[in-house]
C-alpha positions in Angstrom: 128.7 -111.0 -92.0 125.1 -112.8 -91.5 124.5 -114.6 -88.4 121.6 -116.9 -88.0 120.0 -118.2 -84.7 118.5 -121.5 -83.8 114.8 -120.5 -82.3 112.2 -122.6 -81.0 109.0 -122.7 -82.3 106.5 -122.5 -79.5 103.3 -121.3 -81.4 102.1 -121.6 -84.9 100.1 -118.5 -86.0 98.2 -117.2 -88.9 99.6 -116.7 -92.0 102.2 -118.6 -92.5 104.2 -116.9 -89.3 105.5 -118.8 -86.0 105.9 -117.4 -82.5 110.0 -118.7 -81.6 111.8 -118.4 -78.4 115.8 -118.0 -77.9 117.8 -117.1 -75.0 114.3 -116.4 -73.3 113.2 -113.5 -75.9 110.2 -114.2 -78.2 109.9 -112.8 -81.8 107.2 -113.2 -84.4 109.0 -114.9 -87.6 107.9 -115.6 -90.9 108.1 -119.8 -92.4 107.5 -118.9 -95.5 111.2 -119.8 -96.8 111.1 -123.7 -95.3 109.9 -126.2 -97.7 109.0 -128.7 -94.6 106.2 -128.7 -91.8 107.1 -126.9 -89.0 105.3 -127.5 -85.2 105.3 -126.4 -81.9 108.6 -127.4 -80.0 110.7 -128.1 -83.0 114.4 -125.6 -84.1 114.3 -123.7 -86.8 117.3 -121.5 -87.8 116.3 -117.9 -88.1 118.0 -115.1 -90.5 116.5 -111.6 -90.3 113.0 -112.7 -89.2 112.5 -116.3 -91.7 113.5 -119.4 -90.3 115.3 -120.6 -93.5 115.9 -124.1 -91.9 114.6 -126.8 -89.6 117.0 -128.0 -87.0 117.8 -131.0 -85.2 117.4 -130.3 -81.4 120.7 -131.3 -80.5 122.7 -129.0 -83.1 120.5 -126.7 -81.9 121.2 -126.7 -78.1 124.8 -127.4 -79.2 124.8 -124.0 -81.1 123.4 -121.8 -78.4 125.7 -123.5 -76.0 128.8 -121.9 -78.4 126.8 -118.4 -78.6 126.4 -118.0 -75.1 130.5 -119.4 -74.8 131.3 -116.6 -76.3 129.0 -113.6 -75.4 130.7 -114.8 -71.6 134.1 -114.0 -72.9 135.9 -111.4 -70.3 136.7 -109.5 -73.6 134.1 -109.2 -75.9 133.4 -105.8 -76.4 130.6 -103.9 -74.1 
């Protein structure tokens, strides 16, 4: 299964890589798979450290919103 996770870009940095944010963690992560310009504060949709796709902010939100739906579940496995 691959699992992919809307991220939000809060700083652009050198060589092609961005600086994203998601459930309050940060990760370095590499754009060099989007075929669009990417900035500070927009969604991109991160697979194993490349954001493959940029993201409406709403979808976005929207998506986390389900992720953290279920990671609240009484029995998801600990």
């Amino acid at each position: 299964m691959c699992l992919a996770v809307p991220s939000k870009v809060v700083e652009l940095m050198e060589s092609n890589t961005a600086l994203v944010e998601v459930f309050g963690t940060r990760r370095l992560i590499s754009l060099d798979l989007l075929q669009e310009e990417v900035s500070v504060g927009d969604w991109v949709l991160v697979h194993v450290g490349f954001a493959i796709q940029k993201l409406d902010e709403e979808y976005a939100l929207e998506t986390l919103k389900l992720f953290e739906e279920i990671l609240e579940e009484d029995d998801y496995p600990t």
